[in-house]
Steps between C-alpha positions, in 0.01 A plus 500: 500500500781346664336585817183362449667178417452478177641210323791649244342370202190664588724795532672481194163431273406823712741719397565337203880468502749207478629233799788755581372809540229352720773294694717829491180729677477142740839557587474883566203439743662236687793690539281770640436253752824445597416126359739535149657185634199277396604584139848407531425191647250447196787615260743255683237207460397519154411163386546378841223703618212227482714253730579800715103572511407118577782497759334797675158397488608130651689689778129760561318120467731280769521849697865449545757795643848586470612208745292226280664606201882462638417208619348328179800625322721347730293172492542516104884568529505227730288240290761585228752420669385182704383408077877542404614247830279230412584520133874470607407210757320341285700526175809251844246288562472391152863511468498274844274285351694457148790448809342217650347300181865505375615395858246226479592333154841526608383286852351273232743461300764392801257317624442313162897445490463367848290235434656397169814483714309314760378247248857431353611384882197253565 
């Protein structure tokens, strides 16, 4: 059955046993074929396994190899981090800015004096 493709709950209704013994018989064919590691990359997905599935099926769909995918990762990794530098220059520029409006009422405010002083002398 496994042969033919058959899907596993096809299999199970089949044979008429549970999830585990039909994933258990899975597991003993594959590892006839030298391809047990399929399951243990199942068993190490678990719930993850739908994002793993749409990740591999976007990779099949934009045809990319090995070399694409280091390279996206890298991208991402570097996104990240270019994200955290303009988060940190922008979080000094508004402290600059604060800076400067402060700077500027204190301009004001000599410049205020000044012309009150200014006005005393005339």
């Amino acid at each position: 059955m496994f042969k033919g493709r058959i899907p596993l709950e096809d299999v199970a209704i089949e044979l008429d046993v549970d999830t585990d013994t039909v994933l258990f018989y899975c597991q003993d064919y594959l590892r006839l074929l030298k391809m047990e590691w399929l399951f243990k990359i199942y068993h190490d997905l678990k719930k993850d396994f739908p994002m793993f599935f749409y990740l591999y099926r976007r990779v099949k769909k934009e045809g990319l190899n090995k070399h694409d995918i280091k390279v996206l990762v890298k991208n991402q990794q570097d996104l990240k981090f270019m994200e955290h530098r303009v988060d940190l220059y922008s979080d000094f520029i508004r402290g600059q800015q604060l800076q400067k409006q402060q700077l500027e009422q204190e301009i004001n405010l000599l410049q205020s004096k000044i012309n009150d002083y200014d006005w005393e002398f005339h």
